[in-house]
N, C-alpha and C positions, 0 to 999 in steps of 0.2 A: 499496503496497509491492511492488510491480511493476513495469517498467520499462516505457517508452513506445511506445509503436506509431506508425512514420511509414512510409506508401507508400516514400517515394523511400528507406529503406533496406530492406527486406523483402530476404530473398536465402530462396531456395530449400532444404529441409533436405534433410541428403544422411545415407547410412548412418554418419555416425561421429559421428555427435550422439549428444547422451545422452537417452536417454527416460525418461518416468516411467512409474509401472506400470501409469497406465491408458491408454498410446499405444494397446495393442493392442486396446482395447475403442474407440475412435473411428476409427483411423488410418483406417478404410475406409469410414467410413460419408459418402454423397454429399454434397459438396457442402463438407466439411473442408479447409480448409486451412493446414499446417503450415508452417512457415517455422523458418530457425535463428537462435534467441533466444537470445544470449549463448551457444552451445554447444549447446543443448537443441533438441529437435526437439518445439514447440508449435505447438498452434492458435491462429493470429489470427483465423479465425472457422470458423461450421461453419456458417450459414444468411445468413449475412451481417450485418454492425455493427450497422447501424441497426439491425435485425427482432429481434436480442441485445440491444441499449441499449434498445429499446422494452419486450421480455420484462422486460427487471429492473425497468424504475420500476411497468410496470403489473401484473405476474403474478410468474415469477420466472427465473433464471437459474440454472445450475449450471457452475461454473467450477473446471477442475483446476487447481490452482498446486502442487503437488506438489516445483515445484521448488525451493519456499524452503526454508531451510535452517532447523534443529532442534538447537539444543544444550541437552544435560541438565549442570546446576551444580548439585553437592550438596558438603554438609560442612558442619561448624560454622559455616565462616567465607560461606556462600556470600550469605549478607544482605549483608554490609559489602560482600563483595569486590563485589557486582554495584553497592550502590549508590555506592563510589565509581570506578566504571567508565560509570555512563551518569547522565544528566542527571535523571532525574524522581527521586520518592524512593520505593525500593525497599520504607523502612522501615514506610508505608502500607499497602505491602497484607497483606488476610489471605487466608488456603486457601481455593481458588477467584477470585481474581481476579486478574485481568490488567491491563497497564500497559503505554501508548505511551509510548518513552523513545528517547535517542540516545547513540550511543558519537560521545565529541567526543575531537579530537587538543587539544594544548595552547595551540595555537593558537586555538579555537574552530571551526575548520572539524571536518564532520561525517567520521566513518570509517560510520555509517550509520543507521537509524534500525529501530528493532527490538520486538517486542513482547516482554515479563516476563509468563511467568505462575507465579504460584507454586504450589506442589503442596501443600508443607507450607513449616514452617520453614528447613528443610535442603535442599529440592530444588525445585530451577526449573527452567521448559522457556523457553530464550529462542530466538525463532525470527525471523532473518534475512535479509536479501535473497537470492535465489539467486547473481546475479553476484558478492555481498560473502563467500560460505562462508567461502573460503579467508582472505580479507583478516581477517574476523573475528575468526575461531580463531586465525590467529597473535596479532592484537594483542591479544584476553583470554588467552592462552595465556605471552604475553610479560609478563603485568600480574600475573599468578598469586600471591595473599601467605595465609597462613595455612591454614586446615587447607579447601581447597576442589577440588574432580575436575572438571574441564571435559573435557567427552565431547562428540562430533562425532557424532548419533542419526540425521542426515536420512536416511539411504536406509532407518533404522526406519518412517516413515513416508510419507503419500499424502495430501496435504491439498488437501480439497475445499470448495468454498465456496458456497452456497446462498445466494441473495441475492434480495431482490424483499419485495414485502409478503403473498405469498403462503406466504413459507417457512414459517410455525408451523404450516399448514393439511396441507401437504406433510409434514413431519415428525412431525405427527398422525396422519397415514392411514398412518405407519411404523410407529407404536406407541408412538413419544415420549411422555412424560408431563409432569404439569405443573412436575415441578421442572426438567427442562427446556428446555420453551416460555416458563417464564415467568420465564428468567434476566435478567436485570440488563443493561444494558451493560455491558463489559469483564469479563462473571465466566464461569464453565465448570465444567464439571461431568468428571469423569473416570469412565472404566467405565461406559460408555452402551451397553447394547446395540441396535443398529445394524444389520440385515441379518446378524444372525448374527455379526457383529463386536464388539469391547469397542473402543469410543470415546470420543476425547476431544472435547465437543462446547465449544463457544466461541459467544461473542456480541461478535464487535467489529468487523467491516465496513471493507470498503475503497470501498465504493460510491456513499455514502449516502442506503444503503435500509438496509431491517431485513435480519435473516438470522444465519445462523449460519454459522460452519467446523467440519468435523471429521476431527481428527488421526483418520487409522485406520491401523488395519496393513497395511505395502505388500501381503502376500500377499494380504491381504482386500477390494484397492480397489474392483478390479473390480465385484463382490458389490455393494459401498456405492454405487457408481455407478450401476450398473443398475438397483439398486434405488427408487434415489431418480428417476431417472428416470421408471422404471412409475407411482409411488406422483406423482408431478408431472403426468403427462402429462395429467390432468382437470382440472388449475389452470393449464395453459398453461407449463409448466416447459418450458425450452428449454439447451441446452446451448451456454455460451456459451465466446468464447473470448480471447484478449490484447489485440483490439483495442477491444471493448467492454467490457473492465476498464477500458481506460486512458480512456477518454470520459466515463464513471460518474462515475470517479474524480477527472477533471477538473473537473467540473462541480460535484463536493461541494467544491472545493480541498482533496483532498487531496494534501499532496507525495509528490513519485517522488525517490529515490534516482538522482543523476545529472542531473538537470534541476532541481527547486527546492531538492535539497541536496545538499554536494559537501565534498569537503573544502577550497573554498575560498567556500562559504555557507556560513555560522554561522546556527544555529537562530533568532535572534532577527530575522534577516534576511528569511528564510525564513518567518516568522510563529509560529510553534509556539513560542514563546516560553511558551506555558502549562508545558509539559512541560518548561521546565526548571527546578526551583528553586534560585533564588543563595542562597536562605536556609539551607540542609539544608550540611551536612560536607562537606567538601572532597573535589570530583569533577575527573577530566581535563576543560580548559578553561574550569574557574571562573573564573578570573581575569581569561583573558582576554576570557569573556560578561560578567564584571562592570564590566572597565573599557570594552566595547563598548557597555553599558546607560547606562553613565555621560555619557561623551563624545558619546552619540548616534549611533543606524545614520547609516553612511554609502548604504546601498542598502537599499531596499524593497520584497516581494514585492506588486505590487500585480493588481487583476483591470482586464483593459483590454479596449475592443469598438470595432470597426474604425467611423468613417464614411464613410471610403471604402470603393467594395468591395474588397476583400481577404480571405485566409485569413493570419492571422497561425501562424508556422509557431517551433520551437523554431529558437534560432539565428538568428533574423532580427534586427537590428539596430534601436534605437529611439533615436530622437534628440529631440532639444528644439532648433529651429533648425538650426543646422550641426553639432552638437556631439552626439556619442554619449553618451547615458546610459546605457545599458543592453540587456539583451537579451532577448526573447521565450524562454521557460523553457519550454511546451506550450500548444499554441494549435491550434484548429480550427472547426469548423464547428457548432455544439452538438445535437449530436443530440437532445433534447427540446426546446432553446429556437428553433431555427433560425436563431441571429444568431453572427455571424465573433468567436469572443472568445479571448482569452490571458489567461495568467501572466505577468506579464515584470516581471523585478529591473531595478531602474532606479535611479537617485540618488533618495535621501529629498527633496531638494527639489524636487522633481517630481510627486510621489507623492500629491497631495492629489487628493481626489475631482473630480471634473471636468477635469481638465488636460487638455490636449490636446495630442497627441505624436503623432510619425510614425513609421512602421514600416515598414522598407522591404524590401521582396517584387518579388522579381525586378528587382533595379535601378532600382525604381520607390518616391520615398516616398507614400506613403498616411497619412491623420491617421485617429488612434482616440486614444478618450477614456478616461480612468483610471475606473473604475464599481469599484462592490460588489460583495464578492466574499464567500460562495461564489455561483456563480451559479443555484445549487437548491440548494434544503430543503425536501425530504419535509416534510407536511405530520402534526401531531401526530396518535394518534390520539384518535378520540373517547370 
């Protein structure tokens, strides 16, 4: 739930970018570099990609994402209203847990993909892409029925995200306890103290690795940063930055808002088809994910790896013969596996394991073959 990192777009961040509030605790430290990310003035890395993508799978990483966005939804009606607004079922969870779900236009194409977490019955923190704030808040803002308060929280907070197999150890040596280190996937705990801070801690990952996020208060980021840094640096904690999100996160296939979902991918295209269900009460773009279900995708998000040499790059064109099927969605060079692989939506009949397709990169086509995807999974532990 971060947006993608490509060399050939990087531009330079200038003073009218927006910063988070722990710019001022890295901007200076050697070897950082910021760039402007949708507005924002981030790090795409501070030791470089790889030496960050290596930290998370074998030690850990600590990444500010600060920029995403936080809305609080409370009131009687805030259960219904959110679950006929996003695709999973709201009605599921209980106090303390959290839910990958999507806001779909009626169409079926996605407005964005979001995480629920509930607090109680009456109040949720639903928290959004950064590029999507604005787009969001209008469209729940415009959807508004029954007795429910949509509040726009993000500059309340500073979220940080600790990733790697080392992060329970990490957060141990903070004073964490076992309620927790030994959360659940998808569940969180509220009122965590933290480096002197009351935090909200989470367990749901964008990387996949283990780890946690913790919502903390802007004023206090700094503090949590620093902290978790000192309390890391014996387990190899590194601070990492947007370009080693987006690599991580490629390689678990998780989707990016903008590349594997858009408002003209439908969830079911896009593979995430778990998260939504046709069976639960009427949601924006039921109908139209139900008669997409029915009549069968027309496109496939499939995992593809080059045989010729090539980088398969977002945007690049994939054909079957003369004929364009589709298009490379995120694609690089795999930083743990070291072979050339993509994402790329292509025509369903295409889309069977082994196919063989070309992908054309600089004017040139290249053949890569349709493979399994994700192309890592952490191994369980023992």
């Amino acid at each position: 739930m971060t947006a993608s990192i490509d060399s050939n777009d990087l531009t330079q961040s200038s003073n009218e970018l927006k910063r988070t509030p722990l710019y001022p605790h890295y901007a200076q430290l050697p070897g950082v570099r910021c760039i402007d990310f949708g507005g924002w003035d981030l790090p795409v890395q501070f030791s470089g990609i790889q030496k960050e993508h290596d930290a998370v799978r074998r030690q850990a990483g600590l990444f500010d994402v600060s920029h995403m966005g936080e809305f609080l939804v409370t009131g009687r009606s805030a259960e219904s209203f959110l679950n006929r607004m996003t695709t999973n079922d709201v009605t599921k969870l209980v106090d303390g847990q959290a839910q990958y779900t999507l806001l779909c236009y009626p169409d079926g194409g996605v407005v964005d993909d979001l995480l629920v977490y509930r607090i109680s019955a009456d109040r949720y923190l639903v928290v959004v892409n950064a590029s999507n704030i604005d787009k969001d808040f209008a469209w729940l803002q415009q959807h508004l029925d029954g007795d429910v308060l949509l509040e726009n929280v993000s500059d309340n907070y500073a979220l940080l995200a600790l990733q790697g197999p080392r992060a329970v150890e990490i957060l141990r040596a903070l004073g964490a306890g076992d309620e927790v280190l030994e959360l659940p996937s998808y569940r969180f705990k509220t009122d965590v103290a933290v480096a002197g801070a009351n935090v909200i801690v989470s367990r749901t990952g964008y990387t996949g690795e283990d780890g946690f996020e913790l919502y903390v208060p802007a004023g206090q980021a700094g503090d949590v940063w620093n902290a978790l840094l000192a309390a890391g640096e014996p387990f190899g904690l590194l601070p990492a930055g947007l370009g080693a999100r987006d690599t991580l996160r490629f390689e678990a296939r998780l989707p990016l808002y903008g590349q594997e979902l858009s408002s003209t991918i439908t969830p079911l295209e896009a593979g995430v088809g778990f998260f939504v269900k046709l069976n639960k009460d009427d949601f924006i773009g039921k109908d139209a994910l139900v008669k997409q279900k029915e009549e069968g995708l027309p496109r496939k998000l499939v995992g593809i790896e080059m045989i010729d040499r090539g980088i398969p790059r977002s945007h690049y064109p994939v054909y079957a013969g003369d004929v364009q099927i589709g298009e490379v969605t995120t694609g690089t060079q795999s930083p743990t596996l070291k072979r050339n692989l993509g994402l790329a939506l292509i025509d369903a009949a295409h889309s069977a394991l082994g196919t063989v397709v070309d992908v054309e990169i600089r004017g040139k086509r290249l053949k890569a073959e349709v493979i399994k995807s994700p192309f890592y999974k952490r191994l369980p532990k023992e």
